[in-house]
Structure formats: C-alpha cells, structure tokens
N, CA, C and O atoms as a GROMACS GRO file, in nm:
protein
  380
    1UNK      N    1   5.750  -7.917  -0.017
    1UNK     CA    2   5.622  -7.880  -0.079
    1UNK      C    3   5.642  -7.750  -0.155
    1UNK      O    4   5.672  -7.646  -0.096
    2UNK      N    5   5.623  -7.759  -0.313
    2UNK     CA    6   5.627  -7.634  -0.357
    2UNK      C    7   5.538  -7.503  -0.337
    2UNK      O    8   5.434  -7.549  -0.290
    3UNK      N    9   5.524  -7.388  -0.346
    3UNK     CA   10   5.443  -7.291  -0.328
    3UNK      C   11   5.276  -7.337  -0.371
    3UNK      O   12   5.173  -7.341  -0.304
    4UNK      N   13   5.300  -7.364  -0.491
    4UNK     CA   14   5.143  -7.397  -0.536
    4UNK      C   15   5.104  -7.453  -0.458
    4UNK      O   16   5.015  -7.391  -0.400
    5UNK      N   17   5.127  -7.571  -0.411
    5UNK     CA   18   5.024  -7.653  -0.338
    5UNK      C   19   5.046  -7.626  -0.152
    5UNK      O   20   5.013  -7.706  -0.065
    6UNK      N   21   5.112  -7.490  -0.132
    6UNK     CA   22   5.085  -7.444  -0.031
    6UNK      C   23   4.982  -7.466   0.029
    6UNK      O   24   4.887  -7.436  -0.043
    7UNK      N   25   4.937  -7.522   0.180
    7UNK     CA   26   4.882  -7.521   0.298
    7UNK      C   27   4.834  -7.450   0.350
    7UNK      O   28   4.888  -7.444   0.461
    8UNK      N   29   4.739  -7.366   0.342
    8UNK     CA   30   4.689  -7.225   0.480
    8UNK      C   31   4.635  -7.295   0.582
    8UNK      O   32   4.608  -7.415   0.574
    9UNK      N   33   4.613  -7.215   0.696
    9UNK     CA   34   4.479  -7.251   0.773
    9UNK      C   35   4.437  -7.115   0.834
    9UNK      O   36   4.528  -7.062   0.898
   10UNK      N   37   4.320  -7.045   0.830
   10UNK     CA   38   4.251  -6.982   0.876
   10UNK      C   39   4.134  -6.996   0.974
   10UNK      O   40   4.034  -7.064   0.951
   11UNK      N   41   4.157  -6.926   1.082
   11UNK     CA   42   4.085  -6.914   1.186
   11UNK      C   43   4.002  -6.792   1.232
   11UNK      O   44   4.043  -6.706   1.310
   12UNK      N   45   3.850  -6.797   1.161
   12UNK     CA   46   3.784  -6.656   1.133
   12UNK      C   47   3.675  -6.714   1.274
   12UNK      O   48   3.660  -6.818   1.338
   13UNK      N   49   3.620  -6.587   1.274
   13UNK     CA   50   3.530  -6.523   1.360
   13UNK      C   51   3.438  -6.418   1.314
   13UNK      O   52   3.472  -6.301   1.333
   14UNK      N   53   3.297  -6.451   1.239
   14UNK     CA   54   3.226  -6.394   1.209
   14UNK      C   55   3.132  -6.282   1.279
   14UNK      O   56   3.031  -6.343   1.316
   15UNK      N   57   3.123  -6.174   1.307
   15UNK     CA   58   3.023  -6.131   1.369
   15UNK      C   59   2.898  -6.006   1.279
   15UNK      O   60   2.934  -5.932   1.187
   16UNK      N   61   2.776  -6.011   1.327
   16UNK     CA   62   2.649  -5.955   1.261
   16UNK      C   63   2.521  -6.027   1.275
   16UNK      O   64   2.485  -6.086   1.376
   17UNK      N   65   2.454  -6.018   1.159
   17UNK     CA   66   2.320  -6.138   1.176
   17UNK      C   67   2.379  -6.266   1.115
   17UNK      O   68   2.343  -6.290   1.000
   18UNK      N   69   2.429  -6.316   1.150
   18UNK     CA   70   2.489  -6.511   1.126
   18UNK      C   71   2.425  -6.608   1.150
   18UNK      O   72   2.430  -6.712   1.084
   19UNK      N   73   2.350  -6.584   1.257
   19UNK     CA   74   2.315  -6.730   1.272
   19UNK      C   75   2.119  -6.740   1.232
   19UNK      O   76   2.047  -6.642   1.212
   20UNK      N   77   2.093  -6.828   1.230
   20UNK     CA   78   1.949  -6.850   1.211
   20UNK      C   79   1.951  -6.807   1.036
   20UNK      O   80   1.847  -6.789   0.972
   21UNK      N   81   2.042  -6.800   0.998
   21UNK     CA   82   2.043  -6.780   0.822
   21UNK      C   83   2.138  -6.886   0.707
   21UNK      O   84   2.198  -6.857   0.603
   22UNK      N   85   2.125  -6.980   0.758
   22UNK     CA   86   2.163  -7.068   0.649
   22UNK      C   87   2.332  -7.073   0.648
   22UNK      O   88   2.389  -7.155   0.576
   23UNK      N   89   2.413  -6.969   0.743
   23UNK     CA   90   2.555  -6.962   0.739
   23UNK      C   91   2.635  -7.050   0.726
   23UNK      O   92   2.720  -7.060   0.638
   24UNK      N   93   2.612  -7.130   0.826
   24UNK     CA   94   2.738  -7.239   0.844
   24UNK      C   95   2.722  -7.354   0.746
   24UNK      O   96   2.817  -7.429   0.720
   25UNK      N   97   2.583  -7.371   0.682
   25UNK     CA   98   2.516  -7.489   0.581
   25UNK      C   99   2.612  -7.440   0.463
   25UNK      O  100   2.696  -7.506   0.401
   26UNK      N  101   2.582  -7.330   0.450
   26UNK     CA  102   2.656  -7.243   0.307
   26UNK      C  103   2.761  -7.228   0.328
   26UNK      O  104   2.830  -7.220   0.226
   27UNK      N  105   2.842  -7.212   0.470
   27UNK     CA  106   3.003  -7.215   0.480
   27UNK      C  107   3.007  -7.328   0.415
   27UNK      O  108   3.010  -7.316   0.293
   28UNK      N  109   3.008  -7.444   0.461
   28UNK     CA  110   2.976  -7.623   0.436
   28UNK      C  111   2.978  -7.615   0.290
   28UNK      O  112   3.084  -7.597   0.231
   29UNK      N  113   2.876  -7.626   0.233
   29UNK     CA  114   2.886  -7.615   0.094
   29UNK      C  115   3.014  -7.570  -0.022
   29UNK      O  116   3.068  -7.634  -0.112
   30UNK      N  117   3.032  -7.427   0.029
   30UNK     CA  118   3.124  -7.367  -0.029
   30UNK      C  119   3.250  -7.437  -0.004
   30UNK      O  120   3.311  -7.482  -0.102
   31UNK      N  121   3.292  -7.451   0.098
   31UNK     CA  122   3.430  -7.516   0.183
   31UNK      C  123   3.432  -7.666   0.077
   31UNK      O  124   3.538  -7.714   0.036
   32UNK      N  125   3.332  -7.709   0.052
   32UNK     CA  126   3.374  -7.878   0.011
   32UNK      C  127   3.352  -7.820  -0.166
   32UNK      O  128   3.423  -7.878  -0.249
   33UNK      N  129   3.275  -7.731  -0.208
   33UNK     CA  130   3.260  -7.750  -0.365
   33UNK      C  131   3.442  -7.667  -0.377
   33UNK      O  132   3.491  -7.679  -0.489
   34UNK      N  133   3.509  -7.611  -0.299
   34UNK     CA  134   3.629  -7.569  -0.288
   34UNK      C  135   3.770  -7.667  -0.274
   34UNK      O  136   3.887  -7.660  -0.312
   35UNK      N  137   3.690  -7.755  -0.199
   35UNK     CA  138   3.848  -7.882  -0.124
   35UNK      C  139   3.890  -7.800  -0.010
   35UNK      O  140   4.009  -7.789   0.019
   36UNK      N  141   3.807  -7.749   0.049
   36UNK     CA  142   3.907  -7.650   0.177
   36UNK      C  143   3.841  -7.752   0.258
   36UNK      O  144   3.728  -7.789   0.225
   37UNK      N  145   3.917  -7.820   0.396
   37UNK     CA  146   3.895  -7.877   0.505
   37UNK      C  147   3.825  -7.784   0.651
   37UNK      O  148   3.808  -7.662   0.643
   38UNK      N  149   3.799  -7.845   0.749
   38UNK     CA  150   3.786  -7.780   0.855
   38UNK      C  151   3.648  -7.784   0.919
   38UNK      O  152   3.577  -7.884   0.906
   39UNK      N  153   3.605  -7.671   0.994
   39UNK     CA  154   3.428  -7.664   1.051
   39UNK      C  155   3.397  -7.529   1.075
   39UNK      O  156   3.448  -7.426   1.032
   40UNK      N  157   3.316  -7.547   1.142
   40UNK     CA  158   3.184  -7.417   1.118
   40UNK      C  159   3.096  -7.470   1.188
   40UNK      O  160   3.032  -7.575   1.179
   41UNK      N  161   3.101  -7.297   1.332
   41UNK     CA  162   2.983  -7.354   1.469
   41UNK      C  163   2.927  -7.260   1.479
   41UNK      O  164   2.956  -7.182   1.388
   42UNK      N  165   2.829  -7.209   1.573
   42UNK     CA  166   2.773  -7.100   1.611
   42UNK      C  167   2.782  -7.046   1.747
   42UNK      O  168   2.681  -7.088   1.805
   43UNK      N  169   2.854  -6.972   1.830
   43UNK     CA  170   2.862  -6.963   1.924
   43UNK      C  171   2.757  -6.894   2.001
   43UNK      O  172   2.657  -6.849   1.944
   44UNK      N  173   2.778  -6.883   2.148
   44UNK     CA  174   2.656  -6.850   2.226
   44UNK      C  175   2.647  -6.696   2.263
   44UNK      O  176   2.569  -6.642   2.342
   45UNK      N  177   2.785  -6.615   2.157
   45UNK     CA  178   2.736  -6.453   2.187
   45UNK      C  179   2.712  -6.413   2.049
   45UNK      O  180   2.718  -6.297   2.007
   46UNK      N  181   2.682  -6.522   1.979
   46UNK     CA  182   2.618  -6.451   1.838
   46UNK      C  183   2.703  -6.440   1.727
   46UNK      O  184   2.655  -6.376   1.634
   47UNK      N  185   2.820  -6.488   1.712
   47UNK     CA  186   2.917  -6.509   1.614
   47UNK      C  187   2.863  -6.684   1.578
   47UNK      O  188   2.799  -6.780   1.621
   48UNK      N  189   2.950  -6.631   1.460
   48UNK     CA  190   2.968  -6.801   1.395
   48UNK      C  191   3.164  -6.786   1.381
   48UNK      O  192   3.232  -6.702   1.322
   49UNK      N  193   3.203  -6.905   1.460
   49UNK     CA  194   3.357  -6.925   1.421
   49UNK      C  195   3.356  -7.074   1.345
   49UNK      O  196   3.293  -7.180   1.346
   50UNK      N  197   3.473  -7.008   1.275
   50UNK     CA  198   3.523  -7.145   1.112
   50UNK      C  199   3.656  -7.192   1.136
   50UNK      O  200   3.692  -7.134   1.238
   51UNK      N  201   3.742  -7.262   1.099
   51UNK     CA  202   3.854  -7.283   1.084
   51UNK      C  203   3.822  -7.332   0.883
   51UNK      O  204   3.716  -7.369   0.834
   52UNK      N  205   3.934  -7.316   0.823
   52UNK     CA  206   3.921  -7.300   0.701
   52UNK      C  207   4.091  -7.354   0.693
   52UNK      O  208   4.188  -7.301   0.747
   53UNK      N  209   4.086  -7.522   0.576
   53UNK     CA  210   4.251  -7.532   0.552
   53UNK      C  211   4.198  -7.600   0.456
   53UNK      O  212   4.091  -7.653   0.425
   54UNK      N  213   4.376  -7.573   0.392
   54UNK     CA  214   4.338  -7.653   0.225
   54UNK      C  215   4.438  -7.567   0.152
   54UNK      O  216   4.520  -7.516   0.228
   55UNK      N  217   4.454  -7.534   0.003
   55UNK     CA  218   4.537  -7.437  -0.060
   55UNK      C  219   4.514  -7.319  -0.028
   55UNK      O  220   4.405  -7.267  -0.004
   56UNK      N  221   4.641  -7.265  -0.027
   56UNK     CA  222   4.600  -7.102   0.036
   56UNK      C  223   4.492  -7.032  -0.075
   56UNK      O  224   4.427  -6.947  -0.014
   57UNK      N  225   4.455  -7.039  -0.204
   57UNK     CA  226   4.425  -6.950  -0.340
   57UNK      C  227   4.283  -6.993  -0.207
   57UNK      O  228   4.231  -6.902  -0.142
   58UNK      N  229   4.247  -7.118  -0.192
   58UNK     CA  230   4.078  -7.182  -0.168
   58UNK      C  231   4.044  -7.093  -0.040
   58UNK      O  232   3.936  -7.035  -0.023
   59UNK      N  233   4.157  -7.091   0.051
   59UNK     CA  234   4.116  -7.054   0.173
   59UNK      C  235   4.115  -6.950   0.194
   59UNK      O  236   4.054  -6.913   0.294
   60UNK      N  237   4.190  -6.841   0.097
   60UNK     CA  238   4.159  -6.707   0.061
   60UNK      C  239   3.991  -6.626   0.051
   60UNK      O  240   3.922  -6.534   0.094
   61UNK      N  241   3.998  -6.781  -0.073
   61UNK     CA  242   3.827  -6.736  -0.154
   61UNK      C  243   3.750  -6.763   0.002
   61UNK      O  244   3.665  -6.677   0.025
   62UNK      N  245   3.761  -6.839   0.082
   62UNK     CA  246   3.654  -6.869   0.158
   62UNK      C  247   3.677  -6.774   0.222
   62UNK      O  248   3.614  -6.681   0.172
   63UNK      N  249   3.760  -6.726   0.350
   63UNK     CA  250   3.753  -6.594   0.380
   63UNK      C  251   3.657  -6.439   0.335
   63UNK      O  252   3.572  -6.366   0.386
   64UNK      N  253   3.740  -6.453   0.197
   64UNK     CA  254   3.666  -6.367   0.126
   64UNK      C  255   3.530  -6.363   0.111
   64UNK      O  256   3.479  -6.262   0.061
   65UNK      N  257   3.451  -6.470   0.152
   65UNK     CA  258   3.350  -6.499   0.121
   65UNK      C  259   3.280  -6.466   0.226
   65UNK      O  260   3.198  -6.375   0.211
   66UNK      N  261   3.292  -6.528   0.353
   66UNK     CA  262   3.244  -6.468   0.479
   66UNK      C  263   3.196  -6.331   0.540
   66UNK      O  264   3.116  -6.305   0.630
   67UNK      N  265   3.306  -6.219   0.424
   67UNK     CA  266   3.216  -6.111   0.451
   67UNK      C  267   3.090  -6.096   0.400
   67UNK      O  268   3.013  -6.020   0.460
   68UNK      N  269   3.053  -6.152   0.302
   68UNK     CA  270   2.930  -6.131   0.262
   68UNK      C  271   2.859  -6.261   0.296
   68UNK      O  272   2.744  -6.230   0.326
   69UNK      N  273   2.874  -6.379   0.305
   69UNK     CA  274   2.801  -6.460   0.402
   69UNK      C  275   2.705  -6.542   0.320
   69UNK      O  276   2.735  -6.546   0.201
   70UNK      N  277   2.607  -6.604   0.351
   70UNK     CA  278   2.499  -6.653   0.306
   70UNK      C  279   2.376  -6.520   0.260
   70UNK      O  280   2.368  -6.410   0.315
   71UNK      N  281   2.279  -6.578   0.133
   71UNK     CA  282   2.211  -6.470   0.063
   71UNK      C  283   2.145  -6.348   0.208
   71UNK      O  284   2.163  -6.227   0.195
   72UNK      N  285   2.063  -6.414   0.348
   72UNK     CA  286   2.001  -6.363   0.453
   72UNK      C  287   2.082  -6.282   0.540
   72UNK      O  288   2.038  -6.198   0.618
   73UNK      N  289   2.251  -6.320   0.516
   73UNK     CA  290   2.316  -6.284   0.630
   73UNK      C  291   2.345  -6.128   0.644
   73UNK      O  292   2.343  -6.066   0.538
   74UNK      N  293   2.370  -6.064   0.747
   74UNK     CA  294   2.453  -5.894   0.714
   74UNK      C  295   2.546  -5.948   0.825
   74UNK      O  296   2.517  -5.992   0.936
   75UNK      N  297   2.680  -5.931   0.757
   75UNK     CA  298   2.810  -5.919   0.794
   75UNK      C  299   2.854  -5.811   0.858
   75UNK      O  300   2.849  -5.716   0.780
   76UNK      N  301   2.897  -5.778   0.967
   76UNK     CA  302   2.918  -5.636   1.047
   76UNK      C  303   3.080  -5.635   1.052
   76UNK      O  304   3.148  -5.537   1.021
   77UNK      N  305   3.147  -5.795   1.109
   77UNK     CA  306   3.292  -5.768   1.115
   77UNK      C  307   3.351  -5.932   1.069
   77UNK      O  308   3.272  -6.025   1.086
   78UNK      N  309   3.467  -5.956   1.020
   78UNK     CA  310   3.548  -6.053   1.015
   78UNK      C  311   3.633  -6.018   1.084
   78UNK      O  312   3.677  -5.903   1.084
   79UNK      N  313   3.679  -6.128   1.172
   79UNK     CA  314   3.839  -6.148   1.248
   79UNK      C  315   3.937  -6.283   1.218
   79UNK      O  316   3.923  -6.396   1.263
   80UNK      N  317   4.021  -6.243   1.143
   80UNK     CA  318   4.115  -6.365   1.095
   80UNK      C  319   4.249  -6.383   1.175
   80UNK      O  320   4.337  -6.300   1.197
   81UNK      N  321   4.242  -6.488   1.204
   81UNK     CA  322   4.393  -6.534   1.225
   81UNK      C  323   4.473  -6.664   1.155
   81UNK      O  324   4.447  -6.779   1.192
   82UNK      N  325   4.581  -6.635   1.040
   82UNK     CA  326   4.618  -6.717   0.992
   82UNK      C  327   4.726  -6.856   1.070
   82UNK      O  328   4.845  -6.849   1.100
   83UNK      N  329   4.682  -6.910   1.078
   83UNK     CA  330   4.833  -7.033   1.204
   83UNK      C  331   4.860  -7.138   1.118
   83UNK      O  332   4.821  -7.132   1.001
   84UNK      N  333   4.928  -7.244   1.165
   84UNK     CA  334   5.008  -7.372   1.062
   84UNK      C  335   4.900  -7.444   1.078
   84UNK      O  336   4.824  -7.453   1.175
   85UNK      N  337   4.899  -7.496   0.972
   85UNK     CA  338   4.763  -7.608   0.969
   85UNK      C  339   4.801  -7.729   1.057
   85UNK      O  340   4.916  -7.744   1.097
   86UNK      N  341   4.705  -7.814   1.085
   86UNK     CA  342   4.680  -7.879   1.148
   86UNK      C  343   4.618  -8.011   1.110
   86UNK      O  344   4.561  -8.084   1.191
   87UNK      N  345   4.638  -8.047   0.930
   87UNK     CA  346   4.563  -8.134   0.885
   87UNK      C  347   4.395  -8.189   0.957
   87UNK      O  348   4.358  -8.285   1.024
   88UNK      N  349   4.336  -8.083   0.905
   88UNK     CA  350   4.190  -8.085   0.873
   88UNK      C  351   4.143  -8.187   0.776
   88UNK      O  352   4.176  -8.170   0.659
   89UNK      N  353   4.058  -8.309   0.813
   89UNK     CA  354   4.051  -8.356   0.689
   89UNK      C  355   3.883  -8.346   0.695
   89UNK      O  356   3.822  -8.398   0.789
   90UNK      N  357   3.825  -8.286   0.602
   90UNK     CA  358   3.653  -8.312   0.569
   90UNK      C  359   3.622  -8.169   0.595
   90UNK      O  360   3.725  -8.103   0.610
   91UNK      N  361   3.519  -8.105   0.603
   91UNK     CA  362   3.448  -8.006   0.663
   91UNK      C  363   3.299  -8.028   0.725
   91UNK      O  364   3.203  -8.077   0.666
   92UNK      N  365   3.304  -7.980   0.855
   92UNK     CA  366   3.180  -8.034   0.921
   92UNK      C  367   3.101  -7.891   1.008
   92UNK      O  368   3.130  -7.784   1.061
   93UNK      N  369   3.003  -7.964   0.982
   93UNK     CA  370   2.914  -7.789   1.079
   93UNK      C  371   2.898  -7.879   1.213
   93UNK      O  372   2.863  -7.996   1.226
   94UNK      N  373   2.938  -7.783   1.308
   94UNK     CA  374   2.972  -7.847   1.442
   94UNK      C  375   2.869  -7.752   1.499
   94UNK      O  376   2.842  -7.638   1.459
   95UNK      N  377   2.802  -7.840   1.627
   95UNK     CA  378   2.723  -7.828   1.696
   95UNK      C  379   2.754  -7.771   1.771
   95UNK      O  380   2.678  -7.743   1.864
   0.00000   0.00000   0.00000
C-alpha cells in the first residue's frame, strides 16, 4: 500500500459539554461526508469516545475537528491514541 492511501485509526476521547448537543450526530455526519469509518458513543462520566479510520489526511481532519465539536458543544480536552486499524467499515453512533 502506497503512502497516499495510507490507513490511520484513531481512538479519541472527548471531554467538556458533549453530550446533549448534537455531537456524535455531527461526528456521524462529518465522518461519512469524509469516507472515515468507525463510531461515536457517549459515555456515563460525560465524555463522548470515537474511533475514527479511513485515510490518514480524513482522520486527521476529524480529530481536528473534535476540538471544536458540534455548533452547542465547549470542548475542554481531547485524548488521542493512534493504533493499526482494524477495518472499520461504515460509521455508526452507538448507543
């Protein structure tokens, strides 16, 4: 596989006001108008965690994106961990 069509996968952990604001709908959105694979949940201490795969340039932008979040959200911290993908196929907001 040449560089371009390099593989990422990112494994973020959002924390701030996330949830009850449209986050993970608008992760969703963004992730598929992108081609990045993966999901997006809300956990029960107030984070939203993503997994994010697809070309590294896409999964960059989505990252990048998370700090600032959906239009309602305030972003306080991102935590990334990059690992080998895992063929993600679709993106889904998980319950």
């Amino acid at each position: 596989m040449n560089e371009e069509n390099a593989r990422a996968r990112a494994h973020v952990f959002v924390s701030g006001k996330v949830q009850g604001v449209f986050f993970r709908n608008t992760t969703r959105d963004n992730a598929r108008e992108l081609g990045v694979d993966g999901w997006v949940r809300n956990l029960d201490d107030g984070r939203v965690e993503a997994v994010f795969e697809g070309p590294e340039d896409a999964v960059s932008t989505m990252v990048s994106w998370c700090h600032e979040g959906s239009s309602r959200a305030r972003v306080d911290d991102v935590s990334v961990e990059y690992t080998t993908p895992e063929g993600e196929d679709g993106f889904e907001v998980r319950r």
